[in-house]
C-alpha positions as CSV (number, residue, x, y, z in Angstrom):
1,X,0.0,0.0,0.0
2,X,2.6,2.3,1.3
3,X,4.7,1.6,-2.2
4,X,1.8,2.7,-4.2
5,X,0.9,5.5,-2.7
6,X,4.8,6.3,-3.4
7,X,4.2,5.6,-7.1
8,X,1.4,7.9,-7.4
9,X,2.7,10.4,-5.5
10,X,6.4,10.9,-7.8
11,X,4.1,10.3,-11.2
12,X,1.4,13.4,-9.7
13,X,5.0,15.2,-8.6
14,X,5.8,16.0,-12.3
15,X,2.3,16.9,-13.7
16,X,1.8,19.2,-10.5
17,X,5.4,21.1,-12.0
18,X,3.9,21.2,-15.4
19,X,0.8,22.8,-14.3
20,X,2.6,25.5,-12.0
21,X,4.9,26.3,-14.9
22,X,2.4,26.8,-17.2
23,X,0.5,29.2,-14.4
24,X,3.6,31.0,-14.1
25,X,4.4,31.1,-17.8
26,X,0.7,32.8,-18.1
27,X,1.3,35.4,-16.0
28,X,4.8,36.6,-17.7
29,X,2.8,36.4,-21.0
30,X,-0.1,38.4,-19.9
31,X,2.0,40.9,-18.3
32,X,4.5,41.3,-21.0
33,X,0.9,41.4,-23.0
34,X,-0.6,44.2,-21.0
35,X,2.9,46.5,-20.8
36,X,3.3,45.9,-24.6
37,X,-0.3,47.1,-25.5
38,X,-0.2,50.3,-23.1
39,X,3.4,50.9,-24.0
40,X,2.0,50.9,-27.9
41,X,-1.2,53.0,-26.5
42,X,0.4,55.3,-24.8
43,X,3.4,56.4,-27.8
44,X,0.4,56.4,-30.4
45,X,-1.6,58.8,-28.3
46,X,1.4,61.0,-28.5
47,X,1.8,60.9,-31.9
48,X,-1.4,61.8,-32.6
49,X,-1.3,64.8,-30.5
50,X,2.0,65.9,-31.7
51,X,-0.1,65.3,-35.3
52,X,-3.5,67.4,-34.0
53,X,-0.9,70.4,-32.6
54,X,1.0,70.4,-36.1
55,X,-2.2,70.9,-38.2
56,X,-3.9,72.9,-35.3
57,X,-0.3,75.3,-35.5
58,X,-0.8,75.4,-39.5
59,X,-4.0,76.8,-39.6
């Protein structure tokens, strides 16, 4: 009983590693995700006000 329990417990050991790794892995992506995407938000906002101050200075 005792050797079973064993057995189960190393082959659960691996799959438990796998699915924290993948959490973790997640996280980084959706964080890299979210810095990317306000990052890109926040340099296109300023060109387009740079843009609406040109064409508001050449009228």
């Amino acid at each position: 009983m005792v050797k079973q329990k064993q057995k189960k417990y190393k082959k659960s050991l691996p799959k438990r590693l796998s699915n924290i790794f993948f959490v973790l892995f997640f996280c980084i992506f959706s964080i890299f995700t979210l810095i990317a995407y306000s990052s890109t938000n926040y340099f296109l906002l300023k060109k387009e006000r740079q843009s609406v101050f040109q064409a508001v200075n050449i009228v």
